[in-house]
Each structure stands twice: as C-alpha cells, then as structure tokens.
N, C-alpha and C positions, 0 to 999 in steps of 0.2 A: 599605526601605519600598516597600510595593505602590502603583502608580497609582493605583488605585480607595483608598487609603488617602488620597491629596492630593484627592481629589477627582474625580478624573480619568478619563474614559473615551476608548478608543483606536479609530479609523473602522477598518473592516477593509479599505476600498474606498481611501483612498488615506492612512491612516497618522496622519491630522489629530489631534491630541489634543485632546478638548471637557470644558470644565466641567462637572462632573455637575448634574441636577436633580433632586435627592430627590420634591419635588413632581408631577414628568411621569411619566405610564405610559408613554411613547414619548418617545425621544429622538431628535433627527438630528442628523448631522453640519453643522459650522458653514462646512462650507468647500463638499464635494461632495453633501450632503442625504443621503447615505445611514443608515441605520438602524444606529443605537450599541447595544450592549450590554454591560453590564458581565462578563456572559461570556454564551459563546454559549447560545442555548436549547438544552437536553435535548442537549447535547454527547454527555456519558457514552452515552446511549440509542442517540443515532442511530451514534455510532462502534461500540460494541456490537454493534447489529444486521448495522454494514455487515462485521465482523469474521468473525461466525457463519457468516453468508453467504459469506464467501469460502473459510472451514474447511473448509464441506459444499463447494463446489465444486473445492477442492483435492483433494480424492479422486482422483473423476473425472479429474480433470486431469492425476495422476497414472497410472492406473491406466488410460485409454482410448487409441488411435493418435491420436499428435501430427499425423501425417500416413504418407501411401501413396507409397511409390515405384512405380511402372509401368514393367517394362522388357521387351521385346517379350511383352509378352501376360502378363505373371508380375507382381503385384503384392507388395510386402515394406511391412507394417506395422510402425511403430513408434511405441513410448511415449519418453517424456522418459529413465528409466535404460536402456533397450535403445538407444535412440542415444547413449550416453555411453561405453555397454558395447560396442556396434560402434566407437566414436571409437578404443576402448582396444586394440578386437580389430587397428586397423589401425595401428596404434602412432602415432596422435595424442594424446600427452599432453597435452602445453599445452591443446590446444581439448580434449579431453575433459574439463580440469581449468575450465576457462572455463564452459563449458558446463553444466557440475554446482554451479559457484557461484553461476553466474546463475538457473538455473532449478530448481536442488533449493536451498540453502543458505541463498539472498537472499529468496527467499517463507517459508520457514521461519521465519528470523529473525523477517521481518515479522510474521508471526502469531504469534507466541510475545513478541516484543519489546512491540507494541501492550496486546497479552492483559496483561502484566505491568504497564505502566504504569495499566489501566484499573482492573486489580485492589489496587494502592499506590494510585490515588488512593480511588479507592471503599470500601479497609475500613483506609485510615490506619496503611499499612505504616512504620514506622520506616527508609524509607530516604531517603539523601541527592537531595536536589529537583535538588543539579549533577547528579547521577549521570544521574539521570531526566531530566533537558532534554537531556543528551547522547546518552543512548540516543535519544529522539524523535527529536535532531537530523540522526543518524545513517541511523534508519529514514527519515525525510524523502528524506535524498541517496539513496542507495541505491535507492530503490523506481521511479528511471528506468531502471535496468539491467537489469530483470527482464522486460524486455520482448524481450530479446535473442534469444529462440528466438522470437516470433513474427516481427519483424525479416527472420532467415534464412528462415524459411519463406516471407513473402512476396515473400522476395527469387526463390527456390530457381522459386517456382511460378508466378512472372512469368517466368524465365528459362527452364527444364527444361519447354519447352511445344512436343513432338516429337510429336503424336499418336500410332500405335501404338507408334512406336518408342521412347519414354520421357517420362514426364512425372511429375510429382509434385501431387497431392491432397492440399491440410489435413483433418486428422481432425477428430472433436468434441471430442480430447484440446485441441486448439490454442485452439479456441473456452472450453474448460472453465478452462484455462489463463490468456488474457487477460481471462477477466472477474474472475481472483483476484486479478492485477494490478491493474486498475482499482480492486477493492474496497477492497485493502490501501492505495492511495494518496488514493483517498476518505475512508478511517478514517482516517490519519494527519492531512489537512485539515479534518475535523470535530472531531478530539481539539482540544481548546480547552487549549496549554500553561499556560494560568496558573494551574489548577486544579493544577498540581505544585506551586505557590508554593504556593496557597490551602492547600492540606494539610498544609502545614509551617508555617503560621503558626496553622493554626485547625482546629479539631476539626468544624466547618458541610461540611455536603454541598452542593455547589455547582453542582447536577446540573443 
C-alpha cells in the first residue's frame, strides 16, 4: 500500500508524514511548514527538460578542448577521449580506465538510465517498479563521480601556474562538461520516485 493510499502525504524538507486534506488546495507541513504535495508538480516536464538540456550539451562536451596545456610557448589541446588516449599512449591503464568511467560511461548511463525511466513511467512500460527504483537508486550515487575530471583540472590549474614556462587553461570543453553533470543530478532530484509505484498500481498519469 502507497502512503498517499492511508492518507498520507510526506514534507520533502524534513521527512514529517501529514494527514492528507482532500478539502485544501494547499497543504503544509505540521511540523516545519513547508509545502506538502502529493507528488511533486510537473515532475515528469521539468526532469524532461533538465535531461534534453544536458544531451545538447554533452556534445560539446565531448567533442570541444577539456582544457590547454602550455609548455614553453607550445600549447596541446585536448578533449575528454584524446586524454584517455594520451593516458593509454603513456601506459596508464588504471587512470585511463578511471577516467573513461568517470567521464565518458557515468554521464552516458545517466542520460540513457533517466531517459528510460521517464519513458516507463510516461507510456506505462510493463517493467518491474524494484528494477526501476534501483536503477534511480543507482543513477543517484553515481552522479557525485562524474565530476572527476573537472576535480583534476582544477586541481592541475591551481598547481601548473609557471607563466611562460608551463601552465594549464580549462577549455569550453570543461565548462560544457560540468553543466551536464549538474543537469543530470538536477533531473535525478526533480524525478519524483513514486510515480514508479504509481505506474505499477494505476494506469493515471501523474504528471
């Protein structure tokens, strides 16, 4: 049995469970006042939006200099696979393999994982609701990792700061890169899990 079936609605602000009121357009919490809803507004939409948005900007992200190395007077750009592939040229497997988890395999997922659940819940796919909470669950953890190569870059460019004689520049690659992170963990906190329940007990769009 779902919460919202006993009556019940859950604070998002500090967890309080309140009596539902059929009669109120507006409900608050009984403990901290904050604003109850029996799921969140236009979930589906704004996760949606914040997903497309990080799609278009994974390109870029891909495809532009993460950042510039400068060494006496000679700059070398590189993207997210050309540093993977230099990792590989200089026989660092481990961090090549790290590296390519974190920032080509862990964004991927996210966006392909979210995509899949938005799409089970919204056209009422016949799959198991555990499956679907774990996958969320998963997307959840996961999506503090991905932040790994910006991390080293601002580590790299706090430290490698030699004026002519070497330094290191973030690209727009870097910038294109952590706004898809942000996106993808934005749309994971907007997705409203219990619309996985809702689908498995009811044919109602819950949008």
């Amino acid at each position: 049995m779902r919460a919202i079936d006993a009556g019940l609605l859950i604070c998002h602000e500090c967890h309080q469970l309140n009596p539902q009121q059929p009669d109120s357009d507006k409900q608050f919490c009984t403990r901290c006042g904050g604003h109850v809803h029996a799921r969140r507004p236009n979930s589906l939409v704004r996760t949606w939006a914040l997903l497309l948005t990080a799609a278009v900007l994974y390109i870029p992200a891909n495809l532009l200099p993460i950042m510039t190395v400068n060494s006496l007077g000679k700059g070398q750009s590189d993207t997210i696979m050309s540093g993977v592939i230099e990792l590989v040229n200089y026989g660092m497997l481990p961090i090549a393999a790290v590296v390519f988890v974190a920032s080509i395999l862990v964004p991927t997922f996210k966006l392909v994982g979210i995509a899949l659940l938005l799409y089970s819940v919204q056209r009422h796919q016949p799959m198991s609701a555990r499956q679907r909470i774990l996958m969320y669950r998963f997307i959840e953890w996961i999506g503090r990792w991905s932040m790994l190569d910006i991390f080293v870059i601002a580590i790299l460019v706090a430290v490698v700061n030699f004026g002519s004689l070497a330094s290191i520049v973030p690209g727009y690659g870097a910038i294109a890169f952590a706004s898809v992170v942000v996106l993808t963990m934005l749309a994971a906190l907007t997705f409203d899990p219990r619309l996985i329940w809702d689908n498995t007990d009811s044919d109602e769009d819950h949008e």
